[in-house]
N, C-alpha and C positions, 0 to 999 in steps of 0.2 A: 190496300187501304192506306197503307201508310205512307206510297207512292202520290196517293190523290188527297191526302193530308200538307205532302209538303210540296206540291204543285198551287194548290188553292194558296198558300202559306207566303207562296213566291208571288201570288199576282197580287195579293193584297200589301205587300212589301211593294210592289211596284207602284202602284195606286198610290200608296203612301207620298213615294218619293216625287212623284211624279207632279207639279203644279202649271196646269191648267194654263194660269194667265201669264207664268214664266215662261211657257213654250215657244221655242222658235217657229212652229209650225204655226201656232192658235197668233202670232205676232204676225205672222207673214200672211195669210189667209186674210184677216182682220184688214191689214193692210190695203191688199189688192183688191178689196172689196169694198173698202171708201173710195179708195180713187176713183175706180172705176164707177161708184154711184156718182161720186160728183163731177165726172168727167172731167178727173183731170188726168190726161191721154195724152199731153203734149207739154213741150218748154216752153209755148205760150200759155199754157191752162192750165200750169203747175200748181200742187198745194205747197203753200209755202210754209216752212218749217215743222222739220218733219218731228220737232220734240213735242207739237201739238197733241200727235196719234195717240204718244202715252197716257193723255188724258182723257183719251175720247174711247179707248177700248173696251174699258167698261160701260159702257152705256151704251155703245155696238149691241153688246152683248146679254145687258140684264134689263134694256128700256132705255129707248132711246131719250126720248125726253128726262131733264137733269132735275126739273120741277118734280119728278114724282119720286125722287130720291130724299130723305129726311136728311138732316145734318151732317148726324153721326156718318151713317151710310156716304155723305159726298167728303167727306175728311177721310176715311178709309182710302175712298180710291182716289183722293188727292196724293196721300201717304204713296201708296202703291205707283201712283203714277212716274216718283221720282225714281225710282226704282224700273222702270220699265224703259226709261229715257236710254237708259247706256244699253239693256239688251237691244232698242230699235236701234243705237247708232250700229252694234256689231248685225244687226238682221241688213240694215240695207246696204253693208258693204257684200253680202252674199247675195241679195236680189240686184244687187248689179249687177256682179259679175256673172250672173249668171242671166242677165238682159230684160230681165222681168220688168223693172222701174230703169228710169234716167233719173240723172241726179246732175241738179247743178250747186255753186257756191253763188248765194247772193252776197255781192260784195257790197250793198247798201246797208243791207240788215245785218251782216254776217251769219245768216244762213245757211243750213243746208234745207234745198226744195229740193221736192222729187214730181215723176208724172209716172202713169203706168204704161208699158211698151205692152200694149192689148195685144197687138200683132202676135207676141210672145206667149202671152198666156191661153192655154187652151181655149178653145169657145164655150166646150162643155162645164169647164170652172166656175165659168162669169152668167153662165144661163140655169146653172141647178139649180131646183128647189130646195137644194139641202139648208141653202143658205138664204132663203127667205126671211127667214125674222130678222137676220144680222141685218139685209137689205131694210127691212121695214124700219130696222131700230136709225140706219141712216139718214135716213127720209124724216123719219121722225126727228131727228138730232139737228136736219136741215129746215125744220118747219120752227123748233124752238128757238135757236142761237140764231138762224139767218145765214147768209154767207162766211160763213167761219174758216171757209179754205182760204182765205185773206188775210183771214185775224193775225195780231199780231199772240206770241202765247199769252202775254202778258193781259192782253184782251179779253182772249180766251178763259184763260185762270179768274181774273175778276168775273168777269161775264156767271161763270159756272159756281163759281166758290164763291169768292170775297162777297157777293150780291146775295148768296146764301147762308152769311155769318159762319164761314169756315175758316179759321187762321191759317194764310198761306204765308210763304217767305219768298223772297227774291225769285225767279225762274230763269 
C-alpha cells in the first residue's frame, strides 16, 4: 500500500513539473505540423520567421480561429508567446540537426526562415488522425489571418493582438 501511495505520489509530482506548452516535444510536433499544412516544404515555400510559431501555438491548439478568443485570453498567450520565442530558437537548432526543417538567414529581414524536409519526417507523423484538430485548428488559423506564412511578426502581432485591444510591445 504504501509502495502504490508513493508511486501515484511520484506521477502526480511529475504532472506538476511538467508544462505542456513548455515542451520540446508539444514545440516540435506543433511545428512540423504548420509547415507541413501550409506547405512550406521547400527554400522557395519557406515560412518566414520562425518567432511567428510562438504566437500561433496556442491557437494550434485551443481554436484555431484568434476571433473566438476574449482579451484576457489573447494577452495570456501574447505573454506566453515571448517566452516561447527563445525555447523555438533552441528547438530548431535540434530539428536541424537532426534534418527534419532547413533553415535559412534572410539577410533582407534578418531573419531566420525555416521549411519542413517532409522526406525526413515519417509518413505516418504527417497522415495520423492523432493530430486532426491541431490540423483543423491550422486550416482554421489559415481561413482567419490569410496568408500569414508571409506576415511579417510585427503584422502578425497587430493582426492578432493590437486589432484585439491587447497591449503588445516591440517584437
Amino acid at each position: 500500500m504504501r509502495r502504490e501511495f508513493m508511486q501515484s505520489k511520484d506521477a502526480a509530482r511529475k504532472r506538476l513539473m511538467f508544462i505542456q506548452k513548455e515542451d520540446y516535444n508539444f514545440l516540435a510536433y506543433n511545428t512540423i505540423l504548420l509547415l507541413d499544412v501550409l506547405g512550406c516544404t521547400s527554400e522557395t515555400r519557406k515560412f518566414k520567421d520562425f518567432r511567428k510559431i510562438a504566437y500561433l501555438i496556442d491557437f494550434i491548439n485551443e481554436g484555431g480561429n484568434p476571433e473566438l478568443f476574449d482579451q484576457s485570453e489573447l494577452s495570456k498567450i501574447y505573454q506566453r508567446a515571448q517566452i516561447k520565442k527563445k525555447l523555438l530558437h533552441h528547438l530548431l537548432i535540434i530539428l536541424k540537426n537532426r534534418k527534419l526543417i532547413g533553415v535559412s538567414v534572410n539577410g533582407a529581414t534578418k531573419t531566420i526562415d525555416l521549411w519542413l524536409n517532409k522526406e525526413s519526417v515519417p509518413t505516418a507523423f504527417l497522415t495520423a488522425d492523432f493530430f486532426s484538430k491541431e490540423i483543423a485548428n491550422i486550416n482554421s488559423l489559415k481561413s482567419s489571418l490569410g496568408t500569414f506564412k508571409g506576415f511579417t511578426i510585427k503584422t502578425l502581432s497587430d493582426k492578432i493582438f493590437k486589432q484585439n485591444n491587447v497591449l503588445t510591445w516591440e517584437v
